[in-house]
N, C-alpha and C positions, 0 to 999 in steps of 0.2 A: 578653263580653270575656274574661273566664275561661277560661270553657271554650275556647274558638280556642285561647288562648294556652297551656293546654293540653295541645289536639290537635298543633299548630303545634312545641311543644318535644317530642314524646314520638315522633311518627311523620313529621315533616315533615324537609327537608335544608334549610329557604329561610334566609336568612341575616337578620340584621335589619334589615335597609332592606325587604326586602321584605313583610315579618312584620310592621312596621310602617304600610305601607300596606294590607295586609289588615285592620291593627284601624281602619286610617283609614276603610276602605272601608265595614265593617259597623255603625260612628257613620252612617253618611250612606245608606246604600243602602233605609230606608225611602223617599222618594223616588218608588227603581225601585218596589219592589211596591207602594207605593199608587197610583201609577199608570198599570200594566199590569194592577193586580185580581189579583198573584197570590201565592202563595210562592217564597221564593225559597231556595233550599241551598248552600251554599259547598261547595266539594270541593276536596280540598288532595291532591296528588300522595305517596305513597308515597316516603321517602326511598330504596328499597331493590329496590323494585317498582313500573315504570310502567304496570304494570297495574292497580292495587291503591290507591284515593281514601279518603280520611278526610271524613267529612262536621266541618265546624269552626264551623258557624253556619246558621241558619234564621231564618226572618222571614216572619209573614202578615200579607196586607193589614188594614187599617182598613177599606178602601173595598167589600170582597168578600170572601165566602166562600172558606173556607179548601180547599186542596184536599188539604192533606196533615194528617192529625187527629192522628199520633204524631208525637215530637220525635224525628230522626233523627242527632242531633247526638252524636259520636262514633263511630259506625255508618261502617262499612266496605262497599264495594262493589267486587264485581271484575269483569272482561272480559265473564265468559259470564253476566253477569245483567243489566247495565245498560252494553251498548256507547257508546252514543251521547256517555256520559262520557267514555270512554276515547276515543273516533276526534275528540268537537270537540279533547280535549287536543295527540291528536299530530297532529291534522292543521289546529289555528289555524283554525278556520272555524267561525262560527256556525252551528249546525245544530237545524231545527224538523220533529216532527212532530207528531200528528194522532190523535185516539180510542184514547188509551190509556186501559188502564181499571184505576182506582186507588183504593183504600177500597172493594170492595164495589160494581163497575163503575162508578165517578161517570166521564164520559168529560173528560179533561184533554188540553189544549193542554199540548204540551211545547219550549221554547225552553231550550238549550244553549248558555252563551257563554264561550269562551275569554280570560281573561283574561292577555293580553300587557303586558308590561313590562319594558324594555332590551332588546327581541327574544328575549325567554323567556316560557313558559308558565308562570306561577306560579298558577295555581290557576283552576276552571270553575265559574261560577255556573249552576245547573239553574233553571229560571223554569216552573212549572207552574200552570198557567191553570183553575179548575173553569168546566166547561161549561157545566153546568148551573144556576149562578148567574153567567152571563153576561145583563149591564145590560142594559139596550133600547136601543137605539143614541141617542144625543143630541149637544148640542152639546158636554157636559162629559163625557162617554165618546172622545166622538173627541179631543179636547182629548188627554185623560189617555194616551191611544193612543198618539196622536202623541208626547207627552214620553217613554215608556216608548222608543219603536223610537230616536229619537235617545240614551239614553241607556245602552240596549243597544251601541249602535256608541262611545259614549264610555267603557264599559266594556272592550269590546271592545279598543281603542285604548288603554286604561290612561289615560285623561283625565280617568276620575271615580273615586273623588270630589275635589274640589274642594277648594284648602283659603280660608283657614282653615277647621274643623269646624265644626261646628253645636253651640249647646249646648242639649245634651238636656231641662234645664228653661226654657228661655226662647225657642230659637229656634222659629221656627213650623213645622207640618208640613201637608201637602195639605191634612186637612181642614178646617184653620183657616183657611182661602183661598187662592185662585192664582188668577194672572194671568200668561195667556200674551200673551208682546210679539213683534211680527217685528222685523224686523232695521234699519225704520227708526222703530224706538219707540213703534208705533203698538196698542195694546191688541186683541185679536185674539178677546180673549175673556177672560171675569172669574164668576168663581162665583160663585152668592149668598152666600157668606158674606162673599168678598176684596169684591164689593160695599158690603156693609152695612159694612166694617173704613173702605174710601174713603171713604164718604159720610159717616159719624161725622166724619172731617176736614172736611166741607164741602166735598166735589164735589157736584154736582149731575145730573140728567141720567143719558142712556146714557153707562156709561162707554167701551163698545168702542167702537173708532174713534178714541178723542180718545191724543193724545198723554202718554204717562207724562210726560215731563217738565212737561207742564203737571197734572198732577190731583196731582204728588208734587214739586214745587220744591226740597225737601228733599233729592232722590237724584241732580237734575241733574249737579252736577259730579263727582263718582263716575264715575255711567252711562257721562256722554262720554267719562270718562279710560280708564276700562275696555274702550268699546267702540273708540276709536281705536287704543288698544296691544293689541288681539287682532285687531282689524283690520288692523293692519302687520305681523303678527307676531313683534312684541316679545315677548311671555309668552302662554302658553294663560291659557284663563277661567279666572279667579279669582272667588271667593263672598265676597259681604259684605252685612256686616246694617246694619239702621239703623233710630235710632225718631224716629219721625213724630210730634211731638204739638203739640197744641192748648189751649185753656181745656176744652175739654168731651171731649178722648177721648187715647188714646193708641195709636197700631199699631207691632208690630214687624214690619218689612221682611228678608226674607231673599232678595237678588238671587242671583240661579244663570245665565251666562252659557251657550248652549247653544254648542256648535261644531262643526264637520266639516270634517273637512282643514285645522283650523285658522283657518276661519272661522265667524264668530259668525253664525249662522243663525236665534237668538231666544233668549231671553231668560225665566227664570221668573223671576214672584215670589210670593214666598209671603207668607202676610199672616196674622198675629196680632192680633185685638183684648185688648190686655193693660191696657187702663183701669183694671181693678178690682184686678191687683195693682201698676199704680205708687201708687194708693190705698190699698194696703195699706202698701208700700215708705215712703211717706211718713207713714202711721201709724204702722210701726217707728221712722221716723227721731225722730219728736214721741215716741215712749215714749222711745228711747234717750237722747235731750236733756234728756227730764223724770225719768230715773232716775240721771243722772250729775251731776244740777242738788241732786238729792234728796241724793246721797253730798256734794256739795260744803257743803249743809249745814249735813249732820251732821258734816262734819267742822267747818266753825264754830264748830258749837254746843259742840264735843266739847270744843275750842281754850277755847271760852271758858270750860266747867267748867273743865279746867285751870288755868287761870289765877286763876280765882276760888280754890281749891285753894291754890295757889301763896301767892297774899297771904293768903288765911287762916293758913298753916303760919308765915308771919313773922311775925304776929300772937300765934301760940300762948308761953306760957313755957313749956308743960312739953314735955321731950325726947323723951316716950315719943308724946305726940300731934302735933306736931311731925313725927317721923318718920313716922308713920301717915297724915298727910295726902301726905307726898310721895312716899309708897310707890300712895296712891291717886291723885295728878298722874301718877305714872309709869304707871300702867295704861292712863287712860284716853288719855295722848298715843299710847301704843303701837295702842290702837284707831283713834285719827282717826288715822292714819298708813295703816292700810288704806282709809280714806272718802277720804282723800286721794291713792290710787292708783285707787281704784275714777272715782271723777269724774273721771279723766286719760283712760282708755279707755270702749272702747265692748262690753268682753267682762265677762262677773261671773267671769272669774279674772284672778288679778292673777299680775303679776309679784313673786314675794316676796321676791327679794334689794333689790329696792328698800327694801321694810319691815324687811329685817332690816338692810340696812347701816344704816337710821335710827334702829332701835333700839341699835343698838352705839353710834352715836354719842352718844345718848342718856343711854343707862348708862355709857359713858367719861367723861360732863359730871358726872355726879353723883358718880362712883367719884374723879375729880379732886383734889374738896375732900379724900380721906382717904386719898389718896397714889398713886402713878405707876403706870396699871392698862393696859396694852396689850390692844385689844380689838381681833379680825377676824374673819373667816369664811375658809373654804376650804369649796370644793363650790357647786353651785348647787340654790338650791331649784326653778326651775323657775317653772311657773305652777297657783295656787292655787286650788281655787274660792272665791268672796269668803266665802262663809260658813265655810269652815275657816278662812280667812288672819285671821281675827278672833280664835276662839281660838289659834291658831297663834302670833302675836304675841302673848299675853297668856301663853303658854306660856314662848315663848324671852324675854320679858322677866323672867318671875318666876326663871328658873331663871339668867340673865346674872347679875341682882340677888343671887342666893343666893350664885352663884359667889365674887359681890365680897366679900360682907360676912361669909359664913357658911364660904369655900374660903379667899379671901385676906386675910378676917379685916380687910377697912379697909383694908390696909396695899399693897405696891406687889405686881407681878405680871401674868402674863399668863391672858385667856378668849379659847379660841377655839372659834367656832361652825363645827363640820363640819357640811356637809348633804350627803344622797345622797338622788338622785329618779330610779330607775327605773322603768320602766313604771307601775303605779301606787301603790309602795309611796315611801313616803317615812322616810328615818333622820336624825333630829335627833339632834345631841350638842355639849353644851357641858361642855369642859374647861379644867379652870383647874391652875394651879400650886403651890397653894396647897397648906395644912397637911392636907387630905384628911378624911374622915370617923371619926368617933371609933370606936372599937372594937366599943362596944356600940349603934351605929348602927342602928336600925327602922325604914324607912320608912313601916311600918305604923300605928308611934306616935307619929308624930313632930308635933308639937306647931303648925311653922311653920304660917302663914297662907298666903305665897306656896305652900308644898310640899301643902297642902291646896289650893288651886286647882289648881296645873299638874296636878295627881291627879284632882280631879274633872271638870276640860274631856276632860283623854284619854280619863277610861272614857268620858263622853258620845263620844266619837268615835270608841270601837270600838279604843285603841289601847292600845300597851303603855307603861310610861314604869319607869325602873329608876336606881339611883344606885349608883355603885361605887367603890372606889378604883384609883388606877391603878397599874402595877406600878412607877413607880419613885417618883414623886410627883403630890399634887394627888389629882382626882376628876374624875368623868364621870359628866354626867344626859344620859341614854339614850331616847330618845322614838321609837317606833315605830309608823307610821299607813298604813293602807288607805286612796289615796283614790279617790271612786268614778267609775269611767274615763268614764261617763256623761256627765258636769258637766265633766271637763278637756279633752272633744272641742266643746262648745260654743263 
């Protein structure tokens, strides 16, 4: 997709509607080559020189050997070397020969097809056939034959690809099965593999001959909806998928309507046995359930040290321990406030302005009791992975807390927590208004407990963390982290 895109912006004039159905074309055109047995080459028209083609894409079969062994993608071709590109261009006409000899004489069938759309040439797919690893004729060679030459003329015609897309990890391709249907839904032919995919569902029996609608009940009303509005010529063939499943198996279905002159002439389906990843799918879902069950908890449990905390510190008479257990209530609520987002989703990074607005609110209840403390944020933090957001939170709580009692001295005032998250550096700062840091200030020395944690989680985290005064009043702790872009793409 790259590379097209590219070749397609650097040497191409096509505009985007058509640049778009080009990358549509090369999601889906596996298809063609797996079932004409060949490679296939995009060639894109010279914005400057229509003599002069840009190769933007290649593809070999699955089903056959390859007949071209260098990737020719970028590679220019002009008039006096390779005609055949340049005359199907100008003159719209599929064109085929015969005993060319390529790699070191292998002799290759060569098919040439002009692809048309809005009654322009926008670009000629080469189809090059190795001769010498041509099948032994059968029933699923002529099969494959046959969808190849119809799909040439729907290329031809700008018919294919089809939308919606195919997607590239789930929908099925040739060799996971197919089943060729005629035109009155009658199975024509079925590979052993789209065989063993049906009978998994409990068909029995040869399946050719018997009618799709009956061995897949499931695709019924689709089918006829599809096949009646291309049959009147409501809309060209449209592709759709569908999963089929049972107690014991599961198939993805991928219908492909075939057409000509805008009738539906047959019908593919391709067939995916994917059993063993909706068993997998459903093993993620029982992890996911039993990991967000596990955060729920802990945060519980978290809830309820807290609390125990809490009535022990009313319990206490003296002020100094008193204060010490509420300073440990505040920690450990700021941690269940992470287990408490984490058990909400289904991804291990959180959303952190949720934890950080709950922390402000937090430390505004406690700062309360010792006078009128305006707490906010500006900025967003983004999304966390849960193992930072843990210390993360135990950070901006320790450094809010400092702000109150150690910036604003108890007394009234405003903390506000700026965040900046770009790419994957993150800037924490909480400033407050207060009386600022004393002269002979050392964070090196400094004595606090909270300022001895927020210090040792950063270095654990690779970060920086700093305190300053500010130029006109108050102070700013400074927190500076690398997070690592691995963990925020999950």
């Amino acid at each position: 997709m790259r590379r097209l895109s590219e070749v397609m912006n650097t040497h191409c004039g096509l505009d985007e509607a058509d640049k778009g159905w080009l990358l549509s074309l090369i999601r889906e055109w596996h298809l063609f080559a797996d079932t004409s047995f060949s490679d296939l080459v995009l060639w894109l028209p010279d914005r400057d020189d229509e003599n002069v083609f840009w190769a933007g894409a290649q593809i070999r079969p699955t089903t056959g050997p390859t007949a071209l062994e260098d990737d020719v993608v970028g590679e220019d071709i002009r008039y006096e070397y390779d005609s055949m590109v340049t005359a199907a261009f100008l003159g719209r006409e599929i064109m085929e020969t015969s005993d060319n000899n390529l790699n070191a004489g292998i002799p290759v069938d060569t098919l040439v097809i002009p692809v048309i759309r809005h009654d322009q040439c926008i670009a000629v797919i080469e189809r090059h056939t190795n001769r010498m690893g041509v099948r032994a004729p059968g029933a699923l060679e002529d099969t494959y034959l046959a969808i190849a030459d119809v799909l040439s003329k729907m290329l031809w015609c700008g018919q294919f690809p089809m939308n919606p897309p195919s997607d590239p990890t789930a929908s099925p391709r040739v060799g996971d099965g197919l089943m060729w249907v005629d035109p009155d839904c009658i199975v024509r032919y079925c590979t052993p593999n789209a065989t063993s995919c049906i009978r998994k569902l409990g068909a029995t029996g040869d399946l050719e001959g018997e009618d799709i609608r009956d061995l897949l009940p499931a695709v019924t009303l689709d089918y006829e909806c599809q096949h009646g509005a291309v049959g009147s010529g409501l809309l060209p063939g449209t592709a759709w998928e569908v999963t089929v499943e049972d107690s014991q198996a599961s198939v993805r279905l991928r219908i492909l309507p075939l057409t000509e002159d805008g009738i539906w002439i047959a019908t593919v389906v391709l067939c995916r046995d994917i059993t063993v990843l909706r068993e997998r799918e459903r093993q993620l879902v029982t992890k996911d359930a039993t990991i967000r069950e596990i955060h729920h908890r802990v945060k519980n449990n978290l809830q309820t040290v807290a609390a125990l905390l809490r009535l022990q510190s009313r319990r206490m008479s003296s002020p100094e321990g008193r204060d010490a257990l509420r300073d440990a209530q505040r920690r450990v609520q700021s941690i269940a406030a992470v287990h408490e987002i984490l058990s909400q989703g289904f991804d291990e990074a959180v959303p952190f302005d949720q934890i950080a607005d709950r922390i402000l609110l937090m430390v505004g209840d406690v700062a309360s009791a010792a006078g009128q403390v305006g707490a906010g944020r500006e900025g967003s933090f983004g999304s966390i992975p849960g193992d930072i957001a843990t210390s993360l939170s135990l950070v901006m709580t320790e450094l809010c807390q400092n702000a109150i009692e150690h910036g604003l001295l108890s007394s009234n005032g405003t903390v506000i927590v700026h965040a900046v998250h770009e790419g994957d550096h993150l800037i924490l700062e909480v400033i407050d208004d207060g009386a600022g840091l004393p002269d002979n200030f050392d964070l090196t020395s400094a004595s606090s407990l909270g300022l001895s944690i927020v210090t040792t989680l950063i270095n654990d985290l690779g970060g920086s963390f700093s305190l300053r005064n500010n130029d006109d009043q108050g102070s700013t702790a400074r927190v500076e982290l690398d997070l690592p872009t691995e963990q925020l793409e999950l």
